[in-house]
C-alpha positions as CSV (number, residue, x, y, z in Angstrom):
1,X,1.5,5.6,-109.3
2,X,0.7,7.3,-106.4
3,X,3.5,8.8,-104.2
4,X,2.5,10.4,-101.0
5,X,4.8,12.2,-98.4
6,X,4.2,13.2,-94.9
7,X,5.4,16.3,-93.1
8,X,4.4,17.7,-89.7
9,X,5.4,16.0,-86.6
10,X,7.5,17.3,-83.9
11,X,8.2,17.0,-80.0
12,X,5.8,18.7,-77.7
13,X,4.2,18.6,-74.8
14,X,1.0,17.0,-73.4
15,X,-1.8,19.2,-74.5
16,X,0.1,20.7,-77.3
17,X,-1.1,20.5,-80.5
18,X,0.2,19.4,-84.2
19,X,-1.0,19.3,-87.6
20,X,-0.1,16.6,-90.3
21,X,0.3,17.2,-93.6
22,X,0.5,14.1,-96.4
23,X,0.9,15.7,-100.0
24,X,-0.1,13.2,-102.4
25,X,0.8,13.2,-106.4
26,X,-0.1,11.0,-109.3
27,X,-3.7,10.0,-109.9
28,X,-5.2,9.2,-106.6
29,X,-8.5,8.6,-108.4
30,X,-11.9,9.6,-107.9
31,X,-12.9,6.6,-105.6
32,X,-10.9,6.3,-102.6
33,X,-10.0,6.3,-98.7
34,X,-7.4,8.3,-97.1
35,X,-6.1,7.3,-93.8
36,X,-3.5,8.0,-91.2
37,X,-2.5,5.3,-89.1
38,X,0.5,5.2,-86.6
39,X,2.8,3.2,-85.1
40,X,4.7,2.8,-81.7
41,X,8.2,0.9,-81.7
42,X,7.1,-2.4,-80.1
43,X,3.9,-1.5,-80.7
44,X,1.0,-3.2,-83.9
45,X,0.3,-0.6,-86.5
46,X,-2.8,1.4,-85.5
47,X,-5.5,2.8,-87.7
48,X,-5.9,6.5,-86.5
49,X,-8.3,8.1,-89.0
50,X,-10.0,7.4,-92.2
51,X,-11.8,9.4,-94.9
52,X,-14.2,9.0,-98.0
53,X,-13.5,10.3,-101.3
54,X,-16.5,12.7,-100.7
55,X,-17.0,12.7,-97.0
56,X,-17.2,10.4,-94.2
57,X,-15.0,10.2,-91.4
58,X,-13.8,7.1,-88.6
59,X,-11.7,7.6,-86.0
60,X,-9.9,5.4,-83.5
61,X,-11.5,5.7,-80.1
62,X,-8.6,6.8,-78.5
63,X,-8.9,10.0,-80.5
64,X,-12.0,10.7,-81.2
65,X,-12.5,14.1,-80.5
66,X,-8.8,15.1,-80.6
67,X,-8.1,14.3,-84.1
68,X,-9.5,16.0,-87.5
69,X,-9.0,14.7,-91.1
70,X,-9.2,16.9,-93.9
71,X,-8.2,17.2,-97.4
72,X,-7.7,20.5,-99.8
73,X,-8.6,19.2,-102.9
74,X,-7.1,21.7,-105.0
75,X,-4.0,20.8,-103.8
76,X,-3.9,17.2,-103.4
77,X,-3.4,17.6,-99.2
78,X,-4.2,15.4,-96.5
79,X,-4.3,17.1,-93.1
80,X,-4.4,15.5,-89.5
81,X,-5.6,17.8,-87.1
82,X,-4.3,16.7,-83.4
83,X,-5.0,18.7,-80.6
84,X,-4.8,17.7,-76.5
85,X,-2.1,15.8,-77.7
86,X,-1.3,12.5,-75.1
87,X,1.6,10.9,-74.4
88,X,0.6,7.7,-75.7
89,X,0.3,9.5,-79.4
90,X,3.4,9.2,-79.5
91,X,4.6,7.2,-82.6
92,X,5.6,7.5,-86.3
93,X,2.6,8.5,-88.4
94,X,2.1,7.2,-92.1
95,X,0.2,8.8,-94.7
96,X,-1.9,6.3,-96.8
97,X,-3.7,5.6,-99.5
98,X,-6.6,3.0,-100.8
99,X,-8.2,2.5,-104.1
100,X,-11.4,1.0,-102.8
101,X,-14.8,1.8,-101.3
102,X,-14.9,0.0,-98.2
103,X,-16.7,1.3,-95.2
104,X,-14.4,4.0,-93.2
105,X,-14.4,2.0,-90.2
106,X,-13.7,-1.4,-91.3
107,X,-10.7,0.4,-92.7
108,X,-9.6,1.7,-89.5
109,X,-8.6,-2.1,-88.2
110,X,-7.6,-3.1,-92.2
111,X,-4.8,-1.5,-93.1
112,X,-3.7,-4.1,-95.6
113,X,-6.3,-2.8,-97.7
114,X,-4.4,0.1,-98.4
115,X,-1.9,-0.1,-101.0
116,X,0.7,3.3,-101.1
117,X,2.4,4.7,-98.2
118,X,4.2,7.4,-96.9
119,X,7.7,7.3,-95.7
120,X,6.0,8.8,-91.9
121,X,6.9,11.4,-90.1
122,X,7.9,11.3,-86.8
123,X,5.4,12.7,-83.3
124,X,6.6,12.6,-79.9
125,X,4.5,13.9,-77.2
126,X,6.4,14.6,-73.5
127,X,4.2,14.6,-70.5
């Protein structure tokens, strides 16, 4: 089984920056995707970012160029990068993770694809 937890969010202001941490354990398995997606109270779940087991990135439009995925492999780590944070970020973020080789961005709008979850961690972004 795979457990993964999420740490990282905050309160700050529009332009700020925050970086998301998702420590995963358990066999995560040497094909899979990553992926951060958030949600809004109200609001569908929204797929944020995606990543290949040995590279390849999507983003939602609405961050391209804001947010970063990465991963420390040695330590089982998922980070999200967000900087020029907006108020519309706000949301609770989840951590998840997908045992199959679909393409990155189809992933990004498919989140039922993706099968363990983190409990989320909590972003809110003041303007």
């Amino acid at each position: 089984q795979v457990q993964l937890v999420e740490s990282g969010g905050g309160s700050v202001q529009a332009g700020g920056s925050l970086r998301l941490s998702c420590a995963a354990s358990g066999d995560i398995g040497r094909v899979y995707r990553m992926g951060w997606f958030r949600q809004a109270p109200g609001k569908e779940r929204e797929g944020v970012a995606i990543s290949a087991t040995y590279g390849g990135t999507a983003y939602a439009d609405s961050v391209q160029g804001r947010f970063t995925i990465s991963q420390d492999n040695v330590r089982n780590i998922f980070y999200l990068q967000m900087n020029h944070l907006k108020p519309e970020d706000t949301a609770m973020y989840y951590c998840a993770h997908s045992r199959t080789n679909l393409p990155v961005g189809v992933l990004l709008r498919n989140s039922q694809a993706f099968g363990n979850w983190g409990q989320g961690t909590q972003v809110t972004v003041s303007s």
